[in-house]
SEKE-75671 format. One record per residue: residue number from 1; residue in three letters; z, y, x of N, C-alpha, C, O in turn. Coordinates in Angstrom, 1 decimal. Layout:
BEGIN
[r NUM, "ALA", [Z, Y, X], [Z, Y, X], [Z, Y, X], [Z, Y, X]],
...
REM end
This chain:
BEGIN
[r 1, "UNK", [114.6, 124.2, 22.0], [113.3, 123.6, 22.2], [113.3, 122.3, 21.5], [114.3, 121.5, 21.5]],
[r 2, "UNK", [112.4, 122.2, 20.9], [112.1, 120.5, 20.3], [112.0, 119.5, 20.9], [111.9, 119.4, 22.2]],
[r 3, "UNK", [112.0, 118.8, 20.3], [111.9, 117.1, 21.1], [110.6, 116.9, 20.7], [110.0, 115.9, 21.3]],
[r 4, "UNK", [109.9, 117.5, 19.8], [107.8, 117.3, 19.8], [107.8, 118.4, 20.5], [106.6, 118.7, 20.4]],
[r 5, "UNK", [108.1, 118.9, 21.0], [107.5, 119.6, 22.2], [107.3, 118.8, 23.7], [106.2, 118.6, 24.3]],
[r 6, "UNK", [108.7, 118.2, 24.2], [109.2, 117.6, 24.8], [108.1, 115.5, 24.8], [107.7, 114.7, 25.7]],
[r 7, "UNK", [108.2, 115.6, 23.8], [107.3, 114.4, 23.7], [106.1, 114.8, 23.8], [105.5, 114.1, 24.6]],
[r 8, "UNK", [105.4, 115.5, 23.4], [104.2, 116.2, 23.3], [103.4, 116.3, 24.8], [102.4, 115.7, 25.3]],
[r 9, "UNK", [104.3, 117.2, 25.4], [104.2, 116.9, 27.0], [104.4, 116.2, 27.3], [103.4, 115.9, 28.0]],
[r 10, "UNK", [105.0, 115.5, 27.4], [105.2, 114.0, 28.3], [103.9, 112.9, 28.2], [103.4, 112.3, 29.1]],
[r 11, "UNK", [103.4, 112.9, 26.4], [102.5, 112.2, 26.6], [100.9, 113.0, 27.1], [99.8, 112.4, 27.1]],
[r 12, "UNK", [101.1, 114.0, 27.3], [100.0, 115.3, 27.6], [99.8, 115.1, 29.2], [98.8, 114.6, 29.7]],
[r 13, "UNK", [101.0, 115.4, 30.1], [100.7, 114.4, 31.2], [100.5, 112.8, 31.5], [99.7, 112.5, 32.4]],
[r 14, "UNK", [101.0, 111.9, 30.8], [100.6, 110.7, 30.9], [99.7, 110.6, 30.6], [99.2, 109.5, 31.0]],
[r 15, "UNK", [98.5, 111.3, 29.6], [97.1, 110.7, 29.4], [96.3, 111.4, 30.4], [95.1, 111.0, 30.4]],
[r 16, "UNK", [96.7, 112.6, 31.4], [96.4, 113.1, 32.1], [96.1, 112.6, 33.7], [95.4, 113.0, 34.6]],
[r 17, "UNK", [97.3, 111.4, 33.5], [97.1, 110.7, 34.4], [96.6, 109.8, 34.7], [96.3, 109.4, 35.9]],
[r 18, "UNK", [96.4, 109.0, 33.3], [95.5, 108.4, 32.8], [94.0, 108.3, 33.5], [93.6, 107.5, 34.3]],
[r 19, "UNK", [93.3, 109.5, 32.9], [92.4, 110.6, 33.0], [92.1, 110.2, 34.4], [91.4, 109.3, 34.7]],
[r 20, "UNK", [93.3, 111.5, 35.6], [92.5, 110.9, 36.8], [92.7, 109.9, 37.6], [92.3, 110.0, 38.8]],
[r 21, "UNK", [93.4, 108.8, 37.2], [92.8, 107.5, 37.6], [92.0, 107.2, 37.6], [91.7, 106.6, 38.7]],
[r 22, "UNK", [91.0, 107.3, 36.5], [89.5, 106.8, 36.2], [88.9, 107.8, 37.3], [87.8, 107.3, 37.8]],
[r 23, "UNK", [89.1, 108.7, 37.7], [88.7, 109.9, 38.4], [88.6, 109.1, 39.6], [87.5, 108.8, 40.1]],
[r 24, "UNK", [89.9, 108.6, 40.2], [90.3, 108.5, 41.1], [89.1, 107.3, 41.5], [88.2, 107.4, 42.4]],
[r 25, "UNK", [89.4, 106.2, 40.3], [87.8, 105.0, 40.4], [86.6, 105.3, 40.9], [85.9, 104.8, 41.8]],
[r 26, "UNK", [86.4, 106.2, 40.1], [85.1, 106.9, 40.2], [84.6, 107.1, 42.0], [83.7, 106.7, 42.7]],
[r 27, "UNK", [86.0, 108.3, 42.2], [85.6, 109.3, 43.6], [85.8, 107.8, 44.6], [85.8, 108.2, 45.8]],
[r 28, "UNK", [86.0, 106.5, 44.4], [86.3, 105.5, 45.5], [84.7, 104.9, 44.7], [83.8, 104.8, 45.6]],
[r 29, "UNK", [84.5, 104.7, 44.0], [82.8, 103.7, 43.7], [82.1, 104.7, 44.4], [81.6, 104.1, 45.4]],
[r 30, "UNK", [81.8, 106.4, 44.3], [80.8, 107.0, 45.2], [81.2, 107.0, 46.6], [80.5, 107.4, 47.5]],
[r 31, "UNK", [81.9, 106.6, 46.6], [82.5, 106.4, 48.4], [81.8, 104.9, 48.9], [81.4, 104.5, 50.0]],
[r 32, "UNK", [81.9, 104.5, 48.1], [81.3, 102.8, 48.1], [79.6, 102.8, 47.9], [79.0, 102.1, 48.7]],
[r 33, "UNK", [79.1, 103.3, 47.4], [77.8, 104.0, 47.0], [77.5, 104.9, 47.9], [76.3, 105.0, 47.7]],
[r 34, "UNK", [77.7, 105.5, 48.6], [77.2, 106.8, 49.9], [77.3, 105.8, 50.9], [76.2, 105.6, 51.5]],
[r 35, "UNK", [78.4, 105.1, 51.2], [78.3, 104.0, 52.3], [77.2, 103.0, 52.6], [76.7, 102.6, 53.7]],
[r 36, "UNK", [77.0, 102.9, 51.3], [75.6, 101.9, 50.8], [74.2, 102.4, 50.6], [73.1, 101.9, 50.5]],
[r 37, "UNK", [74.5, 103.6, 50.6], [73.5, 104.6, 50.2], [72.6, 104.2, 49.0], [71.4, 104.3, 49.0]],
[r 38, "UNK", [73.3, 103.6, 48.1], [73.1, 103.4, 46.3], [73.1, 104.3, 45.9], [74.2, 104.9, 45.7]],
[r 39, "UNK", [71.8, 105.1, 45.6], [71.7, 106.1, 44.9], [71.7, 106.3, 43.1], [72.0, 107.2, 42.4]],
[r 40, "UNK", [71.5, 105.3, 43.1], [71.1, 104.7, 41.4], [72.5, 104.8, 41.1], [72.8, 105.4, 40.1]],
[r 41, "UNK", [73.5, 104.2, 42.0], [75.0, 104.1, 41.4], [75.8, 105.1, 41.8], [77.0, 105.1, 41.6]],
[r 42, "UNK", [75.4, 105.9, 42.3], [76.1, 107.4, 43.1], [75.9, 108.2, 41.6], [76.7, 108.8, 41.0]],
[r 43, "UNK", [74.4, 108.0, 41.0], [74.1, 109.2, 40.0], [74.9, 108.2, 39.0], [75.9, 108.7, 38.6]],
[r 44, "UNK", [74.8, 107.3, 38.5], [75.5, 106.5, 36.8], [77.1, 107.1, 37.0], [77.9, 107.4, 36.0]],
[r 45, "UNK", [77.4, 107.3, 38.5], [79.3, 107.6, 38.5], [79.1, 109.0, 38.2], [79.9, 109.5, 37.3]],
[r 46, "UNK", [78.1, 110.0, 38.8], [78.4, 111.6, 38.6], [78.4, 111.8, 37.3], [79.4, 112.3, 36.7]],
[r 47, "UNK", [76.9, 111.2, 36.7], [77.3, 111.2, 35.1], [78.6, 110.9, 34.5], [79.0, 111.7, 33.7]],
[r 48, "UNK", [79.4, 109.9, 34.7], [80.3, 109.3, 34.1], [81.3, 110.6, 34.3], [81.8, 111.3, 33.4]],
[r 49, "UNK", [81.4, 110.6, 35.2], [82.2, 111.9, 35.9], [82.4, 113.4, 35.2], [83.4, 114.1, 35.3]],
[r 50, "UNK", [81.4, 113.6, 34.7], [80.9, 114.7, 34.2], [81.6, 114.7, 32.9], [81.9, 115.8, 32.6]],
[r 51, "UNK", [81.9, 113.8, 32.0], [82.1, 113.3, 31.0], [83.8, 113.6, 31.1], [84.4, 114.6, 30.8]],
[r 52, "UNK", [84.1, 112.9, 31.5], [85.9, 112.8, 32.2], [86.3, 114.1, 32.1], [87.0, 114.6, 31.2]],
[r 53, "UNK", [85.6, 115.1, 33.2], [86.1, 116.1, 33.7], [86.0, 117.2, 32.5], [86.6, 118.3, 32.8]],
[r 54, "UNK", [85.3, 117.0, 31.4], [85.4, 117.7, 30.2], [86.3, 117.3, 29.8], [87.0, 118.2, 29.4]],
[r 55, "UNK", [86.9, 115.8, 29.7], [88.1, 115.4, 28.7], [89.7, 116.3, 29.6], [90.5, 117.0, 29.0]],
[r 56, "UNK", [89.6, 116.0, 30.7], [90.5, 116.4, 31.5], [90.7, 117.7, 31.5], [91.7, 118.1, 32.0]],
[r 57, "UNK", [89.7, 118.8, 30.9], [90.0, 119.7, 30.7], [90.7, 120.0, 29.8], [91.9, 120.5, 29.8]],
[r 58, "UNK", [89.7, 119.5, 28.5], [90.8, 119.6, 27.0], [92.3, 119.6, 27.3], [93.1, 120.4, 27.1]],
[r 59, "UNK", [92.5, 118.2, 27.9], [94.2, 117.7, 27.9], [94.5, 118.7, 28.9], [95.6, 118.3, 29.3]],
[r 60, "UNK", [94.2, 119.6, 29.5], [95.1, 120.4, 30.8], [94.9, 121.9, 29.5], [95.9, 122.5, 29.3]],
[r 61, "UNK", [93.6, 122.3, 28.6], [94.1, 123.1, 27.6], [95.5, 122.9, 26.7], [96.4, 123.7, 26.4]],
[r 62, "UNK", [95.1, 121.8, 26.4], [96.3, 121.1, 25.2], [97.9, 121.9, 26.2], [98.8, 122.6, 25.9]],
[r 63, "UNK", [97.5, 121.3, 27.2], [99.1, 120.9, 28.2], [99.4, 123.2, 28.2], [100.5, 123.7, 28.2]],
[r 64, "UNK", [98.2, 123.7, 28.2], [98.8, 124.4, 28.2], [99.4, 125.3, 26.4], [100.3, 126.1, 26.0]],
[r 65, "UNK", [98.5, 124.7, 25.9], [99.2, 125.5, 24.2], [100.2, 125.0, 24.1], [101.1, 125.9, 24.0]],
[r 66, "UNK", [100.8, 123.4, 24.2], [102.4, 123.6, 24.7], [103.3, 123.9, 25.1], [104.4, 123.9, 24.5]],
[r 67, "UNK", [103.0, 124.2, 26.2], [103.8, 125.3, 27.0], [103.7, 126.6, 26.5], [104.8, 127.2, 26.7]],
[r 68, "UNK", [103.0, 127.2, 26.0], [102.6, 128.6, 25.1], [104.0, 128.3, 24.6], [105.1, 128.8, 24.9]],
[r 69, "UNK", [103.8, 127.4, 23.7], [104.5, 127.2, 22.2], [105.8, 126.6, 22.5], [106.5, 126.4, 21.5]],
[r 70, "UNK", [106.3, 126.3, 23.6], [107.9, 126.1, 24.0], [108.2, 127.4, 24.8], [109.4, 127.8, 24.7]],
[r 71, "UNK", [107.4, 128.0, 25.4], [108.0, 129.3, 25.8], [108.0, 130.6, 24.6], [108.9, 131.4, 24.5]],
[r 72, "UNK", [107.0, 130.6, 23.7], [107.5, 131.2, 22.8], [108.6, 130.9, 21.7], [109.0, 131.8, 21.0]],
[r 73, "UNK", [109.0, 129.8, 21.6], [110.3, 129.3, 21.0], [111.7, 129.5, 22.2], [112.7, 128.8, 22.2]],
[r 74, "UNK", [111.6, 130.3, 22.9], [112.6, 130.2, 24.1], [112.3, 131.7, 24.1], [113.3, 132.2, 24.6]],
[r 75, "UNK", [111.5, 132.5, 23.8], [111.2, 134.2, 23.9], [111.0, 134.2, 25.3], [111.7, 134.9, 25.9]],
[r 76, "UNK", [109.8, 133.3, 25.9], [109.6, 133.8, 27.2], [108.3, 133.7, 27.8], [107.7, 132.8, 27.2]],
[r 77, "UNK", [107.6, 134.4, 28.8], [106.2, 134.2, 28.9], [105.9, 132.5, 29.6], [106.6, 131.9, 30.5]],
[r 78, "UNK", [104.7, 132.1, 28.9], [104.1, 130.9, 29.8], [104.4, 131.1, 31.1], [105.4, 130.5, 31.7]],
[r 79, "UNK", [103.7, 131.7, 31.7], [104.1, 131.8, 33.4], [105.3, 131.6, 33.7], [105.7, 130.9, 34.6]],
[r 80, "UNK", [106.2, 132.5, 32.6], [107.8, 132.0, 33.1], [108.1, 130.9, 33.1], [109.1, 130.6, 33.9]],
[r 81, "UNK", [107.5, 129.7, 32.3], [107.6, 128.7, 31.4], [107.4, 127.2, 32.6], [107.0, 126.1, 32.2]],
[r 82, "UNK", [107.7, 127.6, 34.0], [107.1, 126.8, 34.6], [107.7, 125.3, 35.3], [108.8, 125.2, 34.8]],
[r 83, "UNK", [107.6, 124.6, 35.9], [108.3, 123.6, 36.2], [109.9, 123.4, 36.8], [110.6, 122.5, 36.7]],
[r 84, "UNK", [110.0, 125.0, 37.4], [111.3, 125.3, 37.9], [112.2, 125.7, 36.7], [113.4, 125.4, 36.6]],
[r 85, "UNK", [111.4, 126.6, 35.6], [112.4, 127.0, 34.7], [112.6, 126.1, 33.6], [113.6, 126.3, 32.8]],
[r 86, "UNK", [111.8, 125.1, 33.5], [111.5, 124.1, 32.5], [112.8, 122.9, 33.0], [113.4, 122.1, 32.3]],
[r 87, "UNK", [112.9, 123.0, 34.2], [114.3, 122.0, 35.1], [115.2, 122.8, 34.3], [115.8, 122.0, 33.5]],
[r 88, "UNK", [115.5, 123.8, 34.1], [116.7, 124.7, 34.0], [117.3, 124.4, 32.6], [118.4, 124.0, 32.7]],
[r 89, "UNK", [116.7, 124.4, 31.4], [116.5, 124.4, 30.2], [116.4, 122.8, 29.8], [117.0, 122.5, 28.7]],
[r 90, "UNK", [115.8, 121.5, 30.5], [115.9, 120.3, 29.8], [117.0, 119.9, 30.3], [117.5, 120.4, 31.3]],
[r 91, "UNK", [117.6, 118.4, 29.0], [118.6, 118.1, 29.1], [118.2, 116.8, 30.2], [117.0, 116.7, 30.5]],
[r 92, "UNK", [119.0, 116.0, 30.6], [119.0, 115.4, 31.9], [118.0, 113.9, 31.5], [117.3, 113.5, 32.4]],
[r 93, "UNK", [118.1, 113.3, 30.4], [117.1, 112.6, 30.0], [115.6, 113.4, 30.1], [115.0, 112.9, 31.0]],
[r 94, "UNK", [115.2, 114.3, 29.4], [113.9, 115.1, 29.0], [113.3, 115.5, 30.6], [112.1, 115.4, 30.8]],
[r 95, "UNK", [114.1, 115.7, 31.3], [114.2, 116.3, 32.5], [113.4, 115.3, 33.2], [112.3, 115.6, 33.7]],
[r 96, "UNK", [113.9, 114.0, 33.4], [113.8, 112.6, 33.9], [112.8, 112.6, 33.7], [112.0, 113.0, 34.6]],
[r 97, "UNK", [112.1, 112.0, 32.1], [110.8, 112.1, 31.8], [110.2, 112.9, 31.8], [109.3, 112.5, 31.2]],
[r 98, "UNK", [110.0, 114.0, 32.1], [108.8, 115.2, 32.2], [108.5, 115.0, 33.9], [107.4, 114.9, 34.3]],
[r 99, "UNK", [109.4, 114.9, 34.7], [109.6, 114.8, 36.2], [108.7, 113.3, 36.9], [108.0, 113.1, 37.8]],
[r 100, "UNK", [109.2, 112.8, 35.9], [108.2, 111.4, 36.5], [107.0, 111.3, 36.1], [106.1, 110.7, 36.6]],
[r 101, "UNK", [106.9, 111.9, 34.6], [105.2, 111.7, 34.5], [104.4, 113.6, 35.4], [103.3, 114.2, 35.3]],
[r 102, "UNK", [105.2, 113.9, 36.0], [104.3, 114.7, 36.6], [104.4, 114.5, 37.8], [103.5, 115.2, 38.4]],
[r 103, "UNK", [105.1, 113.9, 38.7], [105.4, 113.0, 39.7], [103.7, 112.1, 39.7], [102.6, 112.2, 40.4]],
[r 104, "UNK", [104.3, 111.5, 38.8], [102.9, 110.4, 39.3], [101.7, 111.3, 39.0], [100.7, 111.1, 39.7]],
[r 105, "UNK", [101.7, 112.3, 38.0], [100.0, 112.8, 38.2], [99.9, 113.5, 39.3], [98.8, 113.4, 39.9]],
[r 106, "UNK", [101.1, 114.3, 39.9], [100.7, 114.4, 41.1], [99.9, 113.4, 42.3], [98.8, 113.5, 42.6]],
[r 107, "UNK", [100.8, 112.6, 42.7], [100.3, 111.4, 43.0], [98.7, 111.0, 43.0], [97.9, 111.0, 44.0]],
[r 108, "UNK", [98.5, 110.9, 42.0], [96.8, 110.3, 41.5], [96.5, 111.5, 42.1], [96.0, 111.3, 43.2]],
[r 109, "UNK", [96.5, 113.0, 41.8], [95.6, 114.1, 42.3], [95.6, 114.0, 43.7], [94.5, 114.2, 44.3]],
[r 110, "UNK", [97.1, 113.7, 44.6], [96.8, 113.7, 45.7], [95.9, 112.5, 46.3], [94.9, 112.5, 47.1]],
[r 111, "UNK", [96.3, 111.6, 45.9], [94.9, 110.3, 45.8], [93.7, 111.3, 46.1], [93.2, 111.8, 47.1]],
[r 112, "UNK", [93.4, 111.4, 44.9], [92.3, 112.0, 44.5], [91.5, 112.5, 45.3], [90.4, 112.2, 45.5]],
[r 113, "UNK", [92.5, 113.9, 45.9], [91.8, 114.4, 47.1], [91.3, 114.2, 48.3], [90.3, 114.7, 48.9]],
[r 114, "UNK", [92.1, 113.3, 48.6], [92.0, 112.5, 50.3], [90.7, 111.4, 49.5], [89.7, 111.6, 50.2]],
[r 115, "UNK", [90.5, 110.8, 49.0], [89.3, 109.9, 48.7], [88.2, 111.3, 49.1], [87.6, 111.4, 50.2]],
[r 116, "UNK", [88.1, 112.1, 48.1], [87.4, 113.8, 47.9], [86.8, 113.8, 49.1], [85.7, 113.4, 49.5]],
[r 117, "UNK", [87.8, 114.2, 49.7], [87.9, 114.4, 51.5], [86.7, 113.8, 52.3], [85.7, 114.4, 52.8]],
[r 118, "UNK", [87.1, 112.4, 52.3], [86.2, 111.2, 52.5], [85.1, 111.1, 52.0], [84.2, 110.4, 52.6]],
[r 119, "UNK", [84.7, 111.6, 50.8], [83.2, 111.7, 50.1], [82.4, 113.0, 51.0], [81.2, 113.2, 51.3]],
[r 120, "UNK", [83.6, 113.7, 51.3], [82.4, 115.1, 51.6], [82.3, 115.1, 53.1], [81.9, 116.1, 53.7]],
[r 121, "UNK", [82.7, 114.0, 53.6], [82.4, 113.8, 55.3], [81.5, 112.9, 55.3], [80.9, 112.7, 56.4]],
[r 122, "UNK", [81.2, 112.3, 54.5], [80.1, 111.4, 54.2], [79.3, 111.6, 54.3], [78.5, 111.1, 55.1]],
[r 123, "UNK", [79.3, 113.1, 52.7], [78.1, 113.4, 52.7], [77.4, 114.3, 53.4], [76.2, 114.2, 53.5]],
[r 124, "UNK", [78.2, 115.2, 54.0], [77.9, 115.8, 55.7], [77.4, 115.3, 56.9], [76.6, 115.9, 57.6]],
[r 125, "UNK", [77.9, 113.9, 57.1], [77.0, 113.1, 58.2], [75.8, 112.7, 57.3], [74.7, 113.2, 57.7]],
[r 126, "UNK", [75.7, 112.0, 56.3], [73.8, 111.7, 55.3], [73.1, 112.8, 55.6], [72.0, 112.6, 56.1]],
[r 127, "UNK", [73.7, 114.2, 55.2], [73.0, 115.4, 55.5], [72.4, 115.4, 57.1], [71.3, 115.6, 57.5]],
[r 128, "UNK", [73.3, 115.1, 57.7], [73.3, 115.6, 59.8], [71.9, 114.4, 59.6], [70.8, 114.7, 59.9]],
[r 129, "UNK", [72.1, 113.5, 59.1], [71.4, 112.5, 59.6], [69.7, 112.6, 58.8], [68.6, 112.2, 59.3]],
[r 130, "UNK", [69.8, 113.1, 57.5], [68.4, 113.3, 57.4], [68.1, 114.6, 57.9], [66.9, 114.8, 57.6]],
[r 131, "UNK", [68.5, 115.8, 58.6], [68.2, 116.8, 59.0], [67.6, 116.5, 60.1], [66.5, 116.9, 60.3]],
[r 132, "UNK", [68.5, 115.3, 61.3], [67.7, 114.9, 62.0], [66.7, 114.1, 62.0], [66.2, 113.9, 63.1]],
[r 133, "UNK", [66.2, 113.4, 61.0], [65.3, 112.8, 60.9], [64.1, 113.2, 60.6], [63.0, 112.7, 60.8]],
[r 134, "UNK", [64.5, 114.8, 59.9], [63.4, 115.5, 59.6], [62.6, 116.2, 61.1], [61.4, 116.2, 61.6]],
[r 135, "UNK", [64.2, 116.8, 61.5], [63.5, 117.0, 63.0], [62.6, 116.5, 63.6], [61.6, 117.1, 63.9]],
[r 136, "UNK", [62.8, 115.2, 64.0], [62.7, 114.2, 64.5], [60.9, 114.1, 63.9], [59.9, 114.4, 64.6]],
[r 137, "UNK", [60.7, 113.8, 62.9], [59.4, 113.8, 62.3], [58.6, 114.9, 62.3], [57.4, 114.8, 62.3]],
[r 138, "UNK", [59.0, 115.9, 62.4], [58.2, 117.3, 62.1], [58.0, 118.0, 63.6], [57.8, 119.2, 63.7]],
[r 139, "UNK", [58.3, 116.9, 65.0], [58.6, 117.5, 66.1], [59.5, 119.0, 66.6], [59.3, 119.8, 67.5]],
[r 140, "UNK", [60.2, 118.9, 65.9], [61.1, 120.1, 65.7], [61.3, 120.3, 67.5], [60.6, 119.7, 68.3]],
[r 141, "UNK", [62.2, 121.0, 67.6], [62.7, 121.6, 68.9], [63.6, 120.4, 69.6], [64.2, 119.8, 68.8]],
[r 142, "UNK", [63.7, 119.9, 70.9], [64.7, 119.1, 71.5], [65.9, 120.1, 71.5], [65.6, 121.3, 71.7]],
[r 143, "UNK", [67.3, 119.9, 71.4], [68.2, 120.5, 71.9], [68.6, 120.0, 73.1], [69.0, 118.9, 73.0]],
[r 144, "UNK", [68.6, 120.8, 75.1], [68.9, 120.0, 75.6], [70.7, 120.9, 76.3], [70.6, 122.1, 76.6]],
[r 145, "UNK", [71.9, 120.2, 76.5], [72.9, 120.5, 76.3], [73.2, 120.8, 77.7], [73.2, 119.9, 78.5]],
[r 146, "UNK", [73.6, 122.3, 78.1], [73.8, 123.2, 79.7], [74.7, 123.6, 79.5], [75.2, 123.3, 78.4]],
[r 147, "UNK", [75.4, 124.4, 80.4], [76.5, 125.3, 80.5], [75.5, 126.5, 79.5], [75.9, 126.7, 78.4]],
[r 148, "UNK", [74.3, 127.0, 79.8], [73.8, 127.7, 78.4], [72.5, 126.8, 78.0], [71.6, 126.4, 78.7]],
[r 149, "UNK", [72.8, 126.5, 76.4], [72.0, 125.9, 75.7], [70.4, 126.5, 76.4], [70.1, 127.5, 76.9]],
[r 150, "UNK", [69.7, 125.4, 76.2], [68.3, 125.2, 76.7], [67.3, 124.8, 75.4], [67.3, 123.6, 75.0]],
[r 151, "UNK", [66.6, 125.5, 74.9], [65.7, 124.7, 74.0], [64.1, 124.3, 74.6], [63.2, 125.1, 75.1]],
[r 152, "UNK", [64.0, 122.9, 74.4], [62.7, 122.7, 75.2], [61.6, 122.2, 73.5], [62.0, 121.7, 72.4]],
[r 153, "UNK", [60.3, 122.5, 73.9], [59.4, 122.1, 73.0], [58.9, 120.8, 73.5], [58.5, 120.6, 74.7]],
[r 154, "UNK", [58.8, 119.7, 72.4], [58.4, 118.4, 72.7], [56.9, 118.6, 72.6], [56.1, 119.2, 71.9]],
[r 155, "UNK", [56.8, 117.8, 73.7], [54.9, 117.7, 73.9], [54.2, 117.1, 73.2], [53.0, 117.3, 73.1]],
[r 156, "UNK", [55.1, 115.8, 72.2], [54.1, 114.9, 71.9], [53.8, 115.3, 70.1], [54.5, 116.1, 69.4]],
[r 157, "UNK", [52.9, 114.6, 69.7], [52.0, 114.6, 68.7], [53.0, 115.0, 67.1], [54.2, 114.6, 67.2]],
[r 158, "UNK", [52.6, 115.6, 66.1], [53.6, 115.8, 65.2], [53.6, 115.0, 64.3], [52.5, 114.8, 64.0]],
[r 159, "UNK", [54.7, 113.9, 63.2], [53.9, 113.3, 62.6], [54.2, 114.1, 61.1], [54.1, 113.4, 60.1]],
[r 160, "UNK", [54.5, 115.3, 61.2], [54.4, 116.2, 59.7], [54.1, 117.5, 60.6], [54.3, 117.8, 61.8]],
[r 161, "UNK", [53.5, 118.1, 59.7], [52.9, 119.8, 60.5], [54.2, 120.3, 59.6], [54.9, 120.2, 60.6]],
[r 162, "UNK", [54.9, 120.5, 59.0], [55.7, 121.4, 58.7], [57.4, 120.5, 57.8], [57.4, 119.5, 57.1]],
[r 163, "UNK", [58.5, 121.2, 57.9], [59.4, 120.9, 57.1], [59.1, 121.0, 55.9], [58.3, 121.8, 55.4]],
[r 164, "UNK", [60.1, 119.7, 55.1], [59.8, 120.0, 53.5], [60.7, 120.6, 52.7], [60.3, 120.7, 51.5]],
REM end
């Protein structure tokens, strides 16, 4: 195997990680923005977002024609070609570096998720909370809470005749 193979990847994950850091920015400003309920700045990050997550594709293509192209210089399939068999085959330097820059992209991704996490409980209570407000306006049904659920109809005046 080459050493531009080996460099290749290494810097293929490091701009990768690069990548979702900015990700990572991003998914913590809409976290900051849903809290605020900044809509104007929720949508400037999705866009931004949108943009990223095309580049981050390319480099996760790239990352894989590499690996194509070191497993076929080794006569063996990609799939074979994977982080365990790739331990097997580098020397104890190459090893080091391929290990830590995918180390840390792990890292960022698990970041990543747990922020993720936190955006989409967010946006589940915004949801709970304009669902009830729609209720709430359109005199929807009271829920009242028994050993068996009870639905009672509110008497008073509607201030929308129907949901929107």
């Amino acid at each position: 195997m080459t050493e531009q193979h080996i460099k290749k990847m290494a810097d293929n994950l490091r701009l990768q990680q690069a990548e979702y850091k900015k990700m990572l920015e991003y998914a913590e400003g809409k976290r900051k923005a849903l809290v605020s309920a900044d809509m104007t700045t929720l949508e400037k990050i999705i866009n931004q977002e949108e943009a990223l997550i095309k580049q981050i594709g390319s480099l996760e293509l790239e990352r894989m024609e590499i690996q194509t192209a070191m497993a076929q210089r080794l006569n063996l399939t990609p799939e074979e070609l994977n982080w365990e068999g790739l331990k097997q085959i580098l020397n104890d330097k190459d090893k080091a570096l391929i290990s830590h820059n995918t180390e840390e992209l792990r890292k960022v991704i698990s970041q990543l998720s747990d922020v993720n996490s936190i955006n989409q409980n967010l946006l589940d209570q915004s949801l709970k909370l304009v669902k009830m407000s729609i209720n709430t306006m359109s005199g929807e049904t009271e829920k009242t809470y028994t050993k068996t659920p009870v639905q009672q109809k509110k008497k008073e005046g509607k201030l929308f005749d129907i949901k929107a």
